[in-house]
C-alpha positions as CSV (number, residue, x, y, z in Angstrom):
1,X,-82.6,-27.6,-68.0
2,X,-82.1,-27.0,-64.6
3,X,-79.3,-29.7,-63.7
4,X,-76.8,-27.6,-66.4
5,X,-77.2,-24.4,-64.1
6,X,-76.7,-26.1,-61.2
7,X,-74.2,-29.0,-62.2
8,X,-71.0,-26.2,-61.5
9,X,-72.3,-25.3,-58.8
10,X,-69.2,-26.3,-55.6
11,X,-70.2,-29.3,-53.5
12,X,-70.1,-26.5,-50.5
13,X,-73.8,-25.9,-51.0
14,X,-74.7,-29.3,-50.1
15,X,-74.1,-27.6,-46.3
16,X,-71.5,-31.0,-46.0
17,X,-69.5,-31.1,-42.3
18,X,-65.8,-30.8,-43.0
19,X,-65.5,-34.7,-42.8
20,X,-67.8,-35.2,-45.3
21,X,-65.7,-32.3,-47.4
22,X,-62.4,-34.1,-46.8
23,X,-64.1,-36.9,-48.1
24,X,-65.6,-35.8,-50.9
25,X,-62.0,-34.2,-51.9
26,X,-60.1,-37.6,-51.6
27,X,-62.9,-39.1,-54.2
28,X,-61.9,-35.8,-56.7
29,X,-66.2,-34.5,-56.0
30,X,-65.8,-31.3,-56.8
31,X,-69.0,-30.0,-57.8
32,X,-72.3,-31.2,-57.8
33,X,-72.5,-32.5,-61.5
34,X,-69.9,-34.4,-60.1
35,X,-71.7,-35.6,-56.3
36,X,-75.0,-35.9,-58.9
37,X,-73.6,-38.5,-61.6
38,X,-73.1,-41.1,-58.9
39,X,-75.6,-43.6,-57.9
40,X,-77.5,-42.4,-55.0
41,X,-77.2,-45.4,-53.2
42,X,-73.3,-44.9,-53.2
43,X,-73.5,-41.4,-51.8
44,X,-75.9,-41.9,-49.6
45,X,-73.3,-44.7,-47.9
46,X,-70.8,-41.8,-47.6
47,X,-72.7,-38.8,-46.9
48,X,-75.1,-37.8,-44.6
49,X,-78.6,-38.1,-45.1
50,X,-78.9,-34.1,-45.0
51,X,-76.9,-33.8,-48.0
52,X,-78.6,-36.2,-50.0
53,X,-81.8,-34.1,-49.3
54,X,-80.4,-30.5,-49.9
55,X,-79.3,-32.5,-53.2
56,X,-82.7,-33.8,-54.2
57,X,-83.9,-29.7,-53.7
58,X,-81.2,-28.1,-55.9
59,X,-82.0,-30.6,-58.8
60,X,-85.3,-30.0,-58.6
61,X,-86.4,-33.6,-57.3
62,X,-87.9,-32.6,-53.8
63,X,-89.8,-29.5,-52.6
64,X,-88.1,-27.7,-49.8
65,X,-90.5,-25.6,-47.7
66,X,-90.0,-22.4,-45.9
67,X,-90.8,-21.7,-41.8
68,X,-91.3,-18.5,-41.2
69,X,-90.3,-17.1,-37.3
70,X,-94.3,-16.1,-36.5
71,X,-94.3,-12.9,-34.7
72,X,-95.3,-13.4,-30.8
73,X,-97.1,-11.1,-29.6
74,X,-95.3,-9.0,-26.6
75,X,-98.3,-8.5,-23.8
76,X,-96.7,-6.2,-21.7
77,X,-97.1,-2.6,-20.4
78,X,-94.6,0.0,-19.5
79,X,-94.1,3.7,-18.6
80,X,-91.2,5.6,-18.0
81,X,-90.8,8.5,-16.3
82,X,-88.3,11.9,-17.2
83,X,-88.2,12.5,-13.3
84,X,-87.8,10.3,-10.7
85,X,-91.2,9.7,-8.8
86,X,-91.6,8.8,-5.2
87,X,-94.9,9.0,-4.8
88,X,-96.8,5.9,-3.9
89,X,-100.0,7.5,-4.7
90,X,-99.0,8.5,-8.1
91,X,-97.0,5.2,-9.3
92,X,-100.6,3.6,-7.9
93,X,-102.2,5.7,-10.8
94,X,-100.2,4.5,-13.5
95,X,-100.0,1.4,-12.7
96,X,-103.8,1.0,-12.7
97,X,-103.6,3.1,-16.3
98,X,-101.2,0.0,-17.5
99,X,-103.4,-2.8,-16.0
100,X,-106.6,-1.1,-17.8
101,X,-104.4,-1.1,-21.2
102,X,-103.5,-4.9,-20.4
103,X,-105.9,-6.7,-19.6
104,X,-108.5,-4.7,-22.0
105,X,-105.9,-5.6,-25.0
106,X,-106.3,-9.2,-23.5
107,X,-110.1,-9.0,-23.2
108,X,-110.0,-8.0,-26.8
109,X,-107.9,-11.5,-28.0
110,X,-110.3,-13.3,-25.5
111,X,-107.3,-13.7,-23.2
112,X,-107.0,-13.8,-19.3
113,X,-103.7,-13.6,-17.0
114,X,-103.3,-16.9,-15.2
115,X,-99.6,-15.3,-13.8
116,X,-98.9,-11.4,-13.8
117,X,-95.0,-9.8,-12.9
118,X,-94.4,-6.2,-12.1
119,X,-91.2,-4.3,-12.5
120,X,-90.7,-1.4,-10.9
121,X,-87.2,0.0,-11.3
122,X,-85.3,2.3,-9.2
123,X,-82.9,5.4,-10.3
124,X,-80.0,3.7,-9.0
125,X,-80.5,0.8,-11.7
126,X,-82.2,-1.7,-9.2
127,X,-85.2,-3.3,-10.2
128,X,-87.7,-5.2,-8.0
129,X,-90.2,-7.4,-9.1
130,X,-93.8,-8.6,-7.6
131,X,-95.6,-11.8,-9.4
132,X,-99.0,-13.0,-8.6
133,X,-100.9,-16.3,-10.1
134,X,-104.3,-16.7,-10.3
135,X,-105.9,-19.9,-9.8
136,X,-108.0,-18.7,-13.2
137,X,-107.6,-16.7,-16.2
138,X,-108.9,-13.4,-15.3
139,X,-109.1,-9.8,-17.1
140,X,-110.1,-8.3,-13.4
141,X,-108.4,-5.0,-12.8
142,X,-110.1,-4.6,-9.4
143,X,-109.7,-8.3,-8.6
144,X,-105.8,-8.1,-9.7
145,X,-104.8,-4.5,-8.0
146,X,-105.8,-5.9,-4.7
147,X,-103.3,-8.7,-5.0
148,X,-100.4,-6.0,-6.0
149,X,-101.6,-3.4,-3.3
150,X,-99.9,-5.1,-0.2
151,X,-96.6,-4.8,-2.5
152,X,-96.3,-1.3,-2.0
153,X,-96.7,-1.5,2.1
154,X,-93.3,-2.7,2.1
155,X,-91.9,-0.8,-1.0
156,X,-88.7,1.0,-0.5
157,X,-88.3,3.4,-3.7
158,X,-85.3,4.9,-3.2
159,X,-84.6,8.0,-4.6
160,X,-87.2,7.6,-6.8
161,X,-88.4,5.2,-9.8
162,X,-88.1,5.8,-13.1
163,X,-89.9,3.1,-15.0
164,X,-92.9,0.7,-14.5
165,X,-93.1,-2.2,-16.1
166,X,-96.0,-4.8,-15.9
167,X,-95.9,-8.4,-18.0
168,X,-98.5,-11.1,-18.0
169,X,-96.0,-14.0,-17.9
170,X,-98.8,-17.0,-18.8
171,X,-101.8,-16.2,-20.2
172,X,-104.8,-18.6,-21.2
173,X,-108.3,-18.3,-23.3
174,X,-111.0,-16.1,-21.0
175,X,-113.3,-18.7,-19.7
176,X,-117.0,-17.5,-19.9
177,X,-119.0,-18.1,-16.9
178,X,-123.0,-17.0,-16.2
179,X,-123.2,-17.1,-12.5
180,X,-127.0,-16.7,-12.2
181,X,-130.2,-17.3,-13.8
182,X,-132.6,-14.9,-13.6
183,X,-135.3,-16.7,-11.6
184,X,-138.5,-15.5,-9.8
185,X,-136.6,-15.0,-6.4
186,X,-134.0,-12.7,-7.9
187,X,-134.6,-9.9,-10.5
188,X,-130.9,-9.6,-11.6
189,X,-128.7,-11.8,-13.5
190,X,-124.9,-11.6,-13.5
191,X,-122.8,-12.8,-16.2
192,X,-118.8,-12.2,-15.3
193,X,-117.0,-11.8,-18.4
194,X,-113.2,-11.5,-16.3
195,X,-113.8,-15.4,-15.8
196,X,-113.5,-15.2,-12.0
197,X,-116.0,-15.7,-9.4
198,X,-115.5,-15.3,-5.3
199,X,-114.4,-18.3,-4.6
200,X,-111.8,-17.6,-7.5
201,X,-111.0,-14.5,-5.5
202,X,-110.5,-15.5,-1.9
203,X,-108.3,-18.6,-3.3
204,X,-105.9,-16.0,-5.1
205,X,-106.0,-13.4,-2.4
206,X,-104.9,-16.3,0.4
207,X,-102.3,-18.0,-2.1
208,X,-100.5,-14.8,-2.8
209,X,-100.4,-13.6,0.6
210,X,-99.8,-17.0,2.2
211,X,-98.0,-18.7,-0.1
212,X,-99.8,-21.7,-1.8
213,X,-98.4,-24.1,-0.6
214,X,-100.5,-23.3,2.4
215,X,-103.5,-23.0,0.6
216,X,-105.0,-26.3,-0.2
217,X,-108.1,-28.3,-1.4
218,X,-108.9,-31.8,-2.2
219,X,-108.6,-33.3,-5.2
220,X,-109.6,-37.0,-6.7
221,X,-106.8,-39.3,-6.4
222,X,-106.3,-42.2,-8.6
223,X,-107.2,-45.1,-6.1
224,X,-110.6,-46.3,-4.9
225,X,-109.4,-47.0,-1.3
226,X,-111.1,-45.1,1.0
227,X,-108.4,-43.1,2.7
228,X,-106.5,-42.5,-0.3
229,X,-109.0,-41.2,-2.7
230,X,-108.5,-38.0,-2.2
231,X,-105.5,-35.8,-1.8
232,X,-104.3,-32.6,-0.7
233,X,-102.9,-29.9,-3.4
234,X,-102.6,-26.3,-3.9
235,X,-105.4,-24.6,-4.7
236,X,-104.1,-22.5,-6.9
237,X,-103.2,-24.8,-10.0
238,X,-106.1,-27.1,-9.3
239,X,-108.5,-24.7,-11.0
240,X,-110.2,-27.1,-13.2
241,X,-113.6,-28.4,-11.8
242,X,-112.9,-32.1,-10.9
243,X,-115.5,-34.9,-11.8
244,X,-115.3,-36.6,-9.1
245,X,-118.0,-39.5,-10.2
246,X,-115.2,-40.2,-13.3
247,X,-112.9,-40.9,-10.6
248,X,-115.3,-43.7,-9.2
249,X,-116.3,-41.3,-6.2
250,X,-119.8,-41.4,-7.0
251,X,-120.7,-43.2,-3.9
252,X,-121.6,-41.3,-0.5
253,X,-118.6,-40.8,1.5
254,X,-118.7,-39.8,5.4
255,X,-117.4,-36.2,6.5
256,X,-114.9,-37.6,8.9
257,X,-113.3,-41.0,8.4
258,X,-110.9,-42.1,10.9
259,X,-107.0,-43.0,9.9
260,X,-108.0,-46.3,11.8
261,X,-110.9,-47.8,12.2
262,X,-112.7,-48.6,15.2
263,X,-113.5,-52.0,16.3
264,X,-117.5,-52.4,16.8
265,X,-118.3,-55.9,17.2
266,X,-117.6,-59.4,16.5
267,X,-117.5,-61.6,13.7
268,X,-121.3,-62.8,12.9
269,X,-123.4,-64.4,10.1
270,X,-126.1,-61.3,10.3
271,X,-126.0,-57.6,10.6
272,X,-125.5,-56.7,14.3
273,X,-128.5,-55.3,16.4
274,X,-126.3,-53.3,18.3
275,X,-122.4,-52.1,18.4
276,X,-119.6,-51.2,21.1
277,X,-118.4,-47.5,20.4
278,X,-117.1,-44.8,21.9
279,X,-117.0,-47.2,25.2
280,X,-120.9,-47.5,25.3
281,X,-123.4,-50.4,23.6
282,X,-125.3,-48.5,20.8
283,X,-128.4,-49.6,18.9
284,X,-128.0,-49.5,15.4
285,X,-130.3,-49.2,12.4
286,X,-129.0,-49.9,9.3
287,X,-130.0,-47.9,6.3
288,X,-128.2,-48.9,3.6
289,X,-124.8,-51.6,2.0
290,X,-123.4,-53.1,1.2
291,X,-120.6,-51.5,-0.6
292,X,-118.0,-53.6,-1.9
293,X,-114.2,-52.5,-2.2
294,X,-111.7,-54.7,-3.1
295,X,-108.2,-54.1,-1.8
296,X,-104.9,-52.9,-4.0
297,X,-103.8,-56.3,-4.9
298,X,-100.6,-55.4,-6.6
299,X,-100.0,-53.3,-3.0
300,X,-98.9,-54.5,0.2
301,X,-100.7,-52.6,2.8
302,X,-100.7,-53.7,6.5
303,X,-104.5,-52.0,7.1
304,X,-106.0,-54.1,4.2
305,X,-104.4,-57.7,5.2
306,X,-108.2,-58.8,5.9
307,X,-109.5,-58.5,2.4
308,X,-112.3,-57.5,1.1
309,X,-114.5,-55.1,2.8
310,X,-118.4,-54.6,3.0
311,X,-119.4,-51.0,3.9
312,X,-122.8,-50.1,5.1
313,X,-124.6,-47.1,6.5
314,X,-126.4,-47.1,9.9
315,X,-127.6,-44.5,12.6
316,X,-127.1,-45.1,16.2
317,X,-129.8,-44.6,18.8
318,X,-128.1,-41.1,19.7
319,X,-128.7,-40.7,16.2
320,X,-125.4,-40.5,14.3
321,X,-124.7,-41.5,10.7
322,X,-122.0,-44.5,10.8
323,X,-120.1,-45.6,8.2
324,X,-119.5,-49.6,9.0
325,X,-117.6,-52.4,7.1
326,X,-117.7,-56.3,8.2
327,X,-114.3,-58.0,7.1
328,X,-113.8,-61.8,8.6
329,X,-112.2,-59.9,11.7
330,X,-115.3,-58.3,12.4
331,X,-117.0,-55.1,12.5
332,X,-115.6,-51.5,12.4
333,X,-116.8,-47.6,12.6
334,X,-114.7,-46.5,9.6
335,X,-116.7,-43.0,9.6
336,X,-119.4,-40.5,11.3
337,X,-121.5,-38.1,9.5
């Protein structure tokens, strides 16, 4: 039986902290026959709960399983060099020769580089290091050089270099994207497997050169209000098309809304024939309303004291789109198409 090959076996093996080994010498547990003909209930009030399980495992009561380290998989490229090289031209070369081996080994896994660093390191031991982020994963070596070209305008190589090395820091699963039908107005149909289109391109190209922070777009916010149901972020890790419709922006918004509103007209039991803006008297028609938005209720905001608001659409007699609400202090130009 297994419990006689195991019973001499020292209490050591149990993996017990040196407390728990003090302790189990003061009670004369030597081995684990000894540890094992007590009642579990009593050991498990003076040992840790570890020890009762590496217990249960050596007597045969309880499976222990095995995790085995899984082997990550190093995607990066580098080239070394038995002469220093000085050469902007030439590193230019192999660089492009390791960005070919990259992303190809990528495109092979189904893999694009969201976040790319390159190491170029100098003979006298110092390295320096460009990283670019794309807003999307991309396998595009034309698309990717012309983000690490502008490094070189300002790259001092020494003496020389004497290694390259180039690392996709994040990578994510190629997105597949057809960007055009073949229809009876065009006679070609392109289907981008490198998961990046131009507007993919010219975002990248201004946030690496900019910064981007300084390159921004707007996003659904999580409120209905008006002027706070959008907001500003980076373009670059905003990547993911938006529905804006689940966000409840389904409705038409105007292309300009005004941070505060414009008083139009009075207070009055019908839609007005005719508004005060922009200093003159202006005919209205209106076209379409009412929306109804409710205020944040669990918010105290100053510029929705007046409650609920009725938005409707209307054109002027000079013919611009407005964007009116009617609250019980009258009648306001919120927006202009």
């Amino acid at each position: 039986p297994l419990f006689d090959v195991v019973q001499h076996l020292p209490i050591s093996v149990l993996k017990l902290s040196n407390q728990e080994q003090l302790l189990a010498r003061q009670l004369g547990l030597k081995t684990l026959g000894d540890i094992a003909a007590l009642p579990r209930k009593q050991v498990a009030a003076r040992f840790s709960t570890e020890a009762l399980t590496h217990l249960a495992e050596i007597l045969g009561e309880r499976t222990s399983t095995i995790k085995f380290a899984r082997h990550k998989q190093a995607w990066k490229e580098e080239q070394h060099f038995p002469e220093p090289i000085a050469n902007h031209d030439y590193i230019i070369e192999r660089l492009e020769q390791l960005l070919t081996a990259l992303c190809q080994r990528l495109k092979g896994d189904d893999k694009g580089l969201r976040s790319l660093a390159l190491v170029i390191i100098r003979v006298d031991g110092e390295a320096m290091t460009k990283c670019i982020r794309l807003v999307s994963p991309s396998t595009d070596q034309r698309a990717i050089m012309g983000l690490l070209l502008p490094f070189f305008d300002q790259l001092d190589v020494g003496f020389g270099i004497e290694g390259l090395l180039l690392e996709a820091t994040k990578i994510e699963t190629l997105l597949k994207r057809q960007e055009a039908f073949l229809t009876q107005n065009t006679n070609t149909s392109i289907s981008s497997d490198t998961g990046e289109n131009s507007q993919d391109q010219l975002i990248n190209r201004l946030s690496n050169l900019l910064g981007a922070e300084h390159v921004l777009r707007l996003s659904p916010a999580n409120s209905h209000l008006p002027n706070k149901e959008m907001k500003l972020e980076p373009a670059l890790y905003a990547y993911d098309d938006c529905n804006w419709s689940s966000h409840g922006l389904s409705q038409r918004r105007p292309m300009m809304l005004y941070s505060k509103p414009l008083k139009a007209a009075s207070k009055s039991d019908h839609l007005p024939v005719a508004i005060e803006w922009q200093g003159r008297r202006e005919m209205v028609q209106f076209l379409s309303g009412a929306e109804r938005i409710c205020p944040e209720w669990w918010l105290d905001d100053p510029e929705w004291r007046d409650g609920v608001r009725d938005y409707y659409w209307a054109c002027s007699q000079s013919g611009v789109l407005l964007w009116l609400y009617c609250t019980e202090s009258g009648w306001y130009v919120h927006g202009i198409c």
